[in-house]
C-alpha positions in Angstrom: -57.6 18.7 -2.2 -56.6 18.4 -6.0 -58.3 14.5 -5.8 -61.6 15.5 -3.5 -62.1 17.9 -6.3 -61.4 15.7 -9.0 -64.4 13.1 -7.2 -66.3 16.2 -6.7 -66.8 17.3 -10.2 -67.0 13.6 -12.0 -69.9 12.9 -9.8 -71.6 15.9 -11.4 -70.1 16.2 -14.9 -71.6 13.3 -16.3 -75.8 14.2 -16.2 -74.9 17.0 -18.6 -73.0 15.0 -21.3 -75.9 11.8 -20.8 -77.5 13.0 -24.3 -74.6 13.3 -26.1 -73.0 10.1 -24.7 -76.3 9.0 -25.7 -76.1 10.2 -29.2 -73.0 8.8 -29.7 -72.4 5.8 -28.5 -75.6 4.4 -29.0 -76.5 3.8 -25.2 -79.5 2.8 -24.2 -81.4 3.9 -21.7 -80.6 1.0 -19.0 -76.8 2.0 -20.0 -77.2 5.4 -19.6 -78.4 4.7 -16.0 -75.6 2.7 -15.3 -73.1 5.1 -16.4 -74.4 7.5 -13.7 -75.3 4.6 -11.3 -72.4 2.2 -11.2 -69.9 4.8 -10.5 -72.2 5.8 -7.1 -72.7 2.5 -6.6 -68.8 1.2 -6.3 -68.2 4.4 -4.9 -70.4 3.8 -1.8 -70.1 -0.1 -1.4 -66.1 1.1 -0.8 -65.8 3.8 1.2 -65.6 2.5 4.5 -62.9 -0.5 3.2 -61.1 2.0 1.4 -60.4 3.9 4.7 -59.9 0.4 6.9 -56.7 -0.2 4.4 -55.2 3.1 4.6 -55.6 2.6 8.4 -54.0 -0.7 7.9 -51.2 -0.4 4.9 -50.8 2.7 4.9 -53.2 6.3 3.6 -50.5 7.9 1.4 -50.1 4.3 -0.2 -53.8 3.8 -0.9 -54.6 7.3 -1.7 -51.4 6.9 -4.6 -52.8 4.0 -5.9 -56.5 5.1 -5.7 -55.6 8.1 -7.5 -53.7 6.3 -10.0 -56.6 4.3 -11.0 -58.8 6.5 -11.1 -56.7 8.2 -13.4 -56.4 5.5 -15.6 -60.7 4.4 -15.2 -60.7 7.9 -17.0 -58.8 7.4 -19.6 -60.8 4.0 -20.5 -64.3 6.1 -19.6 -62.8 9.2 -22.5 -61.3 6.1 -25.0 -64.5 3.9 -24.8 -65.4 2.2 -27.9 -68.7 1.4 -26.6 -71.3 1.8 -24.1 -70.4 -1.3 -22.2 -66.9 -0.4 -21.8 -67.9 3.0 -20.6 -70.4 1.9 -18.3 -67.9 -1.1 -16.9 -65.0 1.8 -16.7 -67.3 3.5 -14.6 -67.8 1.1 -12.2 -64.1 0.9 -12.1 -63.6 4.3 -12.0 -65.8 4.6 -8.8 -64.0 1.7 -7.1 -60.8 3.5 -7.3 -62.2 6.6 -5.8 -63.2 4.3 -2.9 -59.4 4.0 -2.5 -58.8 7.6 -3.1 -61.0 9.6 -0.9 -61.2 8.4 2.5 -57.8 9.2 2.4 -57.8 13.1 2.0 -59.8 13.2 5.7 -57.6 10.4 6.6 -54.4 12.4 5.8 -55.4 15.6 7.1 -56.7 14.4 10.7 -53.5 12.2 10.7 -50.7 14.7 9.7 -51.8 18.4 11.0 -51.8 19.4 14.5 -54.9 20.3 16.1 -54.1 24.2 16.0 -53.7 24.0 11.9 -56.8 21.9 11.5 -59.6 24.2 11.4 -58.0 25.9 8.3 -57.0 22.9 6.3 -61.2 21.8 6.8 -61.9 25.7 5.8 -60.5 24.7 2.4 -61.9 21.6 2.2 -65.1 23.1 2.5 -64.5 25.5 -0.3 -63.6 22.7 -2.3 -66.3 21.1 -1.7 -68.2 24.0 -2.7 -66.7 25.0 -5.6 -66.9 20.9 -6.8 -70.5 20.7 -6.3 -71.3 23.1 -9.1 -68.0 23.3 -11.5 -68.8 19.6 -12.4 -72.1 21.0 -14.7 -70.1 24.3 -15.8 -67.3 22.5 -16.6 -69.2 19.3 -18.7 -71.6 22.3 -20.3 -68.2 23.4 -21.8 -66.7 20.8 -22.4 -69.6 19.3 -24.8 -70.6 22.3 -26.3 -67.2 22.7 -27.7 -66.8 19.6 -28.7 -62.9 19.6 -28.7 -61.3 18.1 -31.5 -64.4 16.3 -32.6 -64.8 14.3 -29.6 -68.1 15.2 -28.5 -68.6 14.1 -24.4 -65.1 12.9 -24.4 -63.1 15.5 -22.9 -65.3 15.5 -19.3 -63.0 12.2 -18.8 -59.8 13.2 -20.7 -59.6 16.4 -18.6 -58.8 14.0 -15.6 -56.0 12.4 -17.0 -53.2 15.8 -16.8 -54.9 16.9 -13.6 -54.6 13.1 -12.0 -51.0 12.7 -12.8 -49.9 15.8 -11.5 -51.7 15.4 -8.5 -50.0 11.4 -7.7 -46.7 13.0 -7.9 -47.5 16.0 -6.0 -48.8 13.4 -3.5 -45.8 11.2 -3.9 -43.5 13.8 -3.0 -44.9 16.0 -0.6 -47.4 13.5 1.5 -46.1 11.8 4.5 -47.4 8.1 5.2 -49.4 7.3 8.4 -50.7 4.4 9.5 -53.0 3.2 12.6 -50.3 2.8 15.3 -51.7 -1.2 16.5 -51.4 -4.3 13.3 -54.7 -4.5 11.9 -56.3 -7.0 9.8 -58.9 -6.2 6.8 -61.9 -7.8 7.9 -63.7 -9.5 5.1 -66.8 -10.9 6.2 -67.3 -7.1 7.0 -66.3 -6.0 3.6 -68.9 -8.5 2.3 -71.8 -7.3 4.4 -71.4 -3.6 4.2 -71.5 -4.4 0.3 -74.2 -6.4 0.6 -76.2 -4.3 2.4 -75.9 -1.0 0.7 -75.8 -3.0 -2.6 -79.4 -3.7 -1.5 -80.5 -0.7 -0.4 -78.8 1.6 -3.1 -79.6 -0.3 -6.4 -83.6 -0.5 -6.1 -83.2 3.0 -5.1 -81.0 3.8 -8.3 -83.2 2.0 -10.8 -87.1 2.1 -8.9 -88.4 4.5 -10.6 -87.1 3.0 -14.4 -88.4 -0.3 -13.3 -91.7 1.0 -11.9 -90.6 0.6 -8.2 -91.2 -4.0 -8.2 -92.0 -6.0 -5.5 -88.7 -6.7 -5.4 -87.1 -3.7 -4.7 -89.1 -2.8 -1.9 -87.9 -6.6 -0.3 -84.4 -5.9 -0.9 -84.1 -2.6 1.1 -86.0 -4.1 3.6 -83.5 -7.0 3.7 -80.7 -4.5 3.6 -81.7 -3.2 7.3 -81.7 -7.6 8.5 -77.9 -7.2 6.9 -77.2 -4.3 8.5 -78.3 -5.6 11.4 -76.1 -8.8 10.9 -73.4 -6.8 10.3 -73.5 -4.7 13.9 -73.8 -8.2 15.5 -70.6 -9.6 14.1 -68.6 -6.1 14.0 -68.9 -6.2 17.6 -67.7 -9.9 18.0 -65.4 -8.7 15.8 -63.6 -6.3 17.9 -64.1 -8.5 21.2 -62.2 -11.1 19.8 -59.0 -9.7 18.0 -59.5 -5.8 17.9 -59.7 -5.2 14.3 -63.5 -4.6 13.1 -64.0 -2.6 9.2 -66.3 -0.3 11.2 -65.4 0.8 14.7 -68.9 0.8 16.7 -66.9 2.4 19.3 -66.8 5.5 17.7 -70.7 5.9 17.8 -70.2 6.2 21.6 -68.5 9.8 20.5 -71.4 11.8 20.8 -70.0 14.1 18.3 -69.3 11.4 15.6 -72.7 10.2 16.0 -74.5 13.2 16.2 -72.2 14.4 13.1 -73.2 11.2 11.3 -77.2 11.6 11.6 -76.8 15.4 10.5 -74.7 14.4 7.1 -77.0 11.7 6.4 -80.2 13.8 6.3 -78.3 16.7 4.6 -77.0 14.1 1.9 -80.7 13.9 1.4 -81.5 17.2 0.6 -78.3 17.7 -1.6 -79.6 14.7 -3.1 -83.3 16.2 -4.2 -82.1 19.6 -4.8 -79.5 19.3 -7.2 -81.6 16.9 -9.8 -84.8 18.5 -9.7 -82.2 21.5 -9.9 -80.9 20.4 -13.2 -84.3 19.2 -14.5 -86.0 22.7 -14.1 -83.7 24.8 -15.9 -83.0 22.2 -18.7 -86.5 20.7 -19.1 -88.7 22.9 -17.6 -87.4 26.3 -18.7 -85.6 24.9 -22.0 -82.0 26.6 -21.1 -79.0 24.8 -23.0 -76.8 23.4 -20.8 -73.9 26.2 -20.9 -76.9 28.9 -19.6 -77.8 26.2 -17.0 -74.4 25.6 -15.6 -73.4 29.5 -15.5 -76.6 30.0 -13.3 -75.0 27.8 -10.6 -71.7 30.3 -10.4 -73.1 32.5 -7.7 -74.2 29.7 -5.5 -70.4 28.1 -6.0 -68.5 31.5 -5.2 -71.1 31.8 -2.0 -70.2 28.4 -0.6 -66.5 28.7 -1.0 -66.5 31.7 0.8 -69.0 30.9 3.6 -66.8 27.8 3.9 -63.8 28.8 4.4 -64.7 32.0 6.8 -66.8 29.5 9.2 -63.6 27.3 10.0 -61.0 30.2 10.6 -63.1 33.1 11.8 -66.9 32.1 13.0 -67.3 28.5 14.5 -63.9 28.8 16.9 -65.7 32.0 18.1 -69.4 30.8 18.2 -69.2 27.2 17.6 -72.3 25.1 16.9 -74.6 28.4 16.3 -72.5 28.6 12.8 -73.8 25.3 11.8 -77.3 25.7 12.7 -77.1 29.2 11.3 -76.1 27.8 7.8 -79.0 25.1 8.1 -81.2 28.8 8.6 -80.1 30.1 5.9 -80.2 27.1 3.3 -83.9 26.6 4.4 -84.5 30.7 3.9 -82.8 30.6 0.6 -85.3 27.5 -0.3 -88.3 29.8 0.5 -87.4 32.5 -1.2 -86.4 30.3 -4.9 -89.7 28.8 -4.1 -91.2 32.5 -3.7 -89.2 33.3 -7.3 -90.1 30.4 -9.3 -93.7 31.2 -8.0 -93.9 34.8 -9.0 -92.0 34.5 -12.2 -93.0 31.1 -13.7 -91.4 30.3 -16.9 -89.8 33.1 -17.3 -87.4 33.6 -15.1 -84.4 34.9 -16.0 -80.8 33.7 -14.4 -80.3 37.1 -12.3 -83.6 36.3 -10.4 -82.3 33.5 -9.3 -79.1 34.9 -8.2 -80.4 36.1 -4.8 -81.7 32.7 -3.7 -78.5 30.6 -4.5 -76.2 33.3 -2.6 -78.4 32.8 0.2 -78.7 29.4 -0.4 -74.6 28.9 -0.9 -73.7 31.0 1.9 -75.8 28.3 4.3 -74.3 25.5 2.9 -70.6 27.2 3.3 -71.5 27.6 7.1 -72.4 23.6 7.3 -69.7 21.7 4.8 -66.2 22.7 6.5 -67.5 22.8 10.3 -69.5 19.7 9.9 -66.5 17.7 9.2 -64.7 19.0 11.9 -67.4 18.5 14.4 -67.9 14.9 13.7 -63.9 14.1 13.7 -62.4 16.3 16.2 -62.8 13.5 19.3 -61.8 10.8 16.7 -58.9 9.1 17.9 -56.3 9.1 15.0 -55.7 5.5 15.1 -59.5 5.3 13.6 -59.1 8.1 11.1 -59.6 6.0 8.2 -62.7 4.2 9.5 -64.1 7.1 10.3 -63.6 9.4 7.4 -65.1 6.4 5.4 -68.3 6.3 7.6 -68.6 9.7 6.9 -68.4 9.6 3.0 -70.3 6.6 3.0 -73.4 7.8 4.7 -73.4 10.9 2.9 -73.6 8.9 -0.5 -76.3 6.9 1.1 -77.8 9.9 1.8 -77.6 11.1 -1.7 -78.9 8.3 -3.0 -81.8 8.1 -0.7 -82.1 11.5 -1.7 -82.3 10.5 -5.4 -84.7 7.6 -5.3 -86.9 10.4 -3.0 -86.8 12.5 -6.1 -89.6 10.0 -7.7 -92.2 10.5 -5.2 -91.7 14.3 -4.6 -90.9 15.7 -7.8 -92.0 13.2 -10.4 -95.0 11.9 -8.7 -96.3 15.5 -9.3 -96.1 15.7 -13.4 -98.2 14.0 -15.2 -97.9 11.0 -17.8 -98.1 11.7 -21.5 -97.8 15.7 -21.2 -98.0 17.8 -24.5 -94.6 19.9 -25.4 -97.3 23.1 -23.7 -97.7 21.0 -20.5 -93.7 20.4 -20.1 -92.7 23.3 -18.9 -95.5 24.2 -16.4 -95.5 20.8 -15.4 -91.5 20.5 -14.4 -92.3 24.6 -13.1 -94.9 23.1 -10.3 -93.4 19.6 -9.7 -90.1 22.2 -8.6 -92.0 24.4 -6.4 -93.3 21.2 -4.7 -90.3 19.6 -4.5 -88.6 22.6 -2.7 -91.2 22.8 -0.3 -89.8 19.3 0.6 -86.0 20.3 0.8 -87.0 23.3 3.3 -88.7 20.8 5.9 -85.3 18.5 5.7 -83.6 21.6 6.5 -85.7 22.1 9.5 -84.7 18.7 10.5 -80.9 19.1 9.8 -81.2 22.4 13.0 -82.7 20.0 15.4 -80.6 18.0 14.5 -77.5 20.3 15.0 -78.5 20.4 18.7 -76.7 17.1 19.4 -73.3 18.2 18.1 -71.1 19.7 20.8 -71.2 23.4 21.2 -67.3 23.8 19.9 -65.3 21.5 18.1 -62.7 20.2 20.5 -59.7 20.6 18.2 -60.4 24.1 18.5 -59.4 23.2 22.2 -56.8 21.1 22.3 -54.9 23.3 20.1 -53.1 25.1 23.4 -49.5 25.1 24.6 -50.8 21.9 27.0 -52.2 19.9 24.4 -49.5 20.6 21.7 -47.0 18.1 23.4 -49.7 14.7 23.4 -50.6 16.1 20.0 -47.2 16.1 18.5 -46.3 12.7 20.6 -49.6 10.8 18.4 -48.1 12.7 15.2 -44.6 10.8 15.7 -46.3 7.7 16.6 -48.4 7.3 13.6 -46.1 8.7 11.2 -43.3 6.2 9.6 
């Protein structure tokens, strides 16, 4: 939990600190997108070989040695002597946590039995919660203080106590698990699945600073041929020795695929909201960045409830209603911010908004925790790692999809050249369109939610039958 919190907040933490890093260490502004960029970008090209070697050498290995070097990408990120060793110990940095976090599903879906479950994902959920909006609390802090003179510094240093204490937690109390069969890493599957989302993910990342070239639009394109190449050879793949990087089996679990599509489209949304988020309140209403990031408390103490009451108390009782309910209730508490930043404008105050994000954070709550579970309760363990990897991996594509939709939905709507007086009623209506936007993809995420099975199935197998299997797969994959 310690390290999907630790991935949580540096994905976030860094937009806050960008004009101080900026300041400082002379970045420019193709550096400054790569110091957000090339972490998401490693991070996602990773994911789904990071969980094939757990599967194969073993997840409390890989997650060791992925948190270790993630601890030490942070130290080189907070030591940087200049903005091309902080933007290269970025990338590095969001390589390791390719290593890191498919593990923590990995582990959990490997090493508790089915009756335990359900609350282990209920804290997951709240960590995922509390993650999405500490990382701009904590990096408004962090810079405004300025510890010691180090200006945007400590947002990397802070990992370094927190990093080692969590590898020898790990080392101590984690127990290894492995997929049961020998597999083998498959690297012409590593290269495509790069490939591909290397093309799809960078012209997203830097379209809109390049004016969106001919070129960008051919390489997504391309990237669905690769895709396409790689589904081809991923099922020769497993016909011919048994060991694909992505198990195509899995999408014939209509849970996992149904899970997949939902986390996909809500990466999306995530994706929109939390920018144009982060733009209205710095750039649109002028708020420092500590009065920004304090804003965002209710809707993290909302989602780190909802979450972990859905898993232990609602979804065993009403099962997929929870999820669908939470997709309600994120697209009501869209309308009524909309309805807020409407009626108040450019004054708003922080307390207005308060409403709206409880709303808003209780839906999410109801979706994180459950939705996990419901895409890898008819996983079978042996594909853990492949799986969990699937799942990050499509929800950073999502996110970055999400990102590069940012462009057309909220930029496209503010005007080039604006006065200092146009700014702020500019950024004000670009929001309110944008949001209008996020509500429809909420809409889609409860049709979606149809396809999911109406309980989880771990909240099944969890009886006095099932416990004997259960514990039989548990010594099998354990070593």
């Amino acid at each position: 939990m310690t390290a999907a919190f630790m991935d949580l907040v540096d994905v976030t933490i860094v937009n806050i600190a960008i004009p101080s890093i900026r300041r400082t260490a002379h970045a420019s502004v193709s550096q400054i997108q790569w110091i957000t960029a090339g972490y998401a970008l490693a991070f996602a090209a990773g994911l789904i070989t990071g969980g094939r070697l757990g599967d194969i050498h073993g997840r409390r290995r890989l997650f060791l040695i992925g948190i270790g070097g993630f601890t030490l990408a942070s130290a080189l990120c907070g030591f940087a002597v200049n903005a091309e060793m902080l933007v290269a110990s970025r990338i590095l940095q969001g390589g390791m946590a390719a290593l890191m976090v498919p593990q923590v599903l990995s582990i959990v879906h490997a090493t508790f039995p089915a009756r335990e479950r359900g609350k282990v994902f209920g804290l997951f959920g709240a960590i995922v919660g509390l993650g999405a909006v500490s990382g701009p609390l904590l990096g408004a802090l962090l810079t405004e203080w300025n510890l010691f003179g180090l200006e945007w510094r400590p947002i990397f240093l802070i990992n370094l106590p927190v990093g080692i204490a969590a590898w020898l937690l790990g080392r101590r109390f984690i127990t290894e698990s492995r997929a049961p069969k020998a597999l083998k890493l498959d690297l012409v599957g590593v290269a495509l699945v790069s490939l591909g989302l290397l093309m799809l993910l960078y012209p997203l990342t830097r379209g809109r600073e390049l004016d969106w070239p001919l070129w960008g639009h051919v390489s997504m394109a391309g990237a669905f041929g690769v895709f396409a190449a790689l589904v081809a050879y991923e099922r020769r793949k497993a016909a011919r020795d048994g060991s694909p990087l992505i198990e195509l089996s899995l999408f014939r679990v209509k849970s996992f695929a149904a899970g997949i599509a939902v986390q996909t489209v809500f990466g999306v949304a995530l994706g929109i909201f939390f920018l144009i988020w982060t733009l209205y309140m710095q750039i649109g209403l002028g708020w420092r960045p500590l009065r920004a990031g304090l804003t965002g408390v209710p809707f993290s103490l909302a989602v780190s409830a909802a979450a972990g009451m859905s898993v232990q108390k609602l979804v065993p009782r009403f099962g997929r209603k929870v999820l669908q309910a939470g997709a309600l209730l994120m697209g009501a508490g869209v309308l009524l911010y909309l309805a807020e930043a409407h009626r108040y404008g450019l004054s708003i105050a922080p307390w207005q908004m308060a409403l709206p994000l409880v709303v808003m954070g209780v839906g999410m709550g109801l979706i994180v925790a459950p939705l996990t579970d419901a895409v890898l309760s008819e996983v079978p363990r042996e594909h853990a790692g492949s799986a969990s990897g699937l799942i990050n991996t499509v929800q950073q594509m999502g996110n970055a999809l999400g990102l590069g939709l940012v462009s057309a939905v909220f930029f496209g709507e503010i005007g080039d050249r604006l006065t200092s007086a146009q700014v702020g009623p500019a950024f004000v209506h670009a929001f309110q369109h944008a949001l209008w936007w996020v509500a429809g993809i909420m809409g889609v995420i409860f049709l979606l939610m149809s396809a999911l099975p109406k309980r989880p199935a771990q909240h099944v197998e969890g009886t006095a039958d099932a416990e004997a299997p259960v514990a039989e797969k548990e010594r099998e994959l354990v070593s």
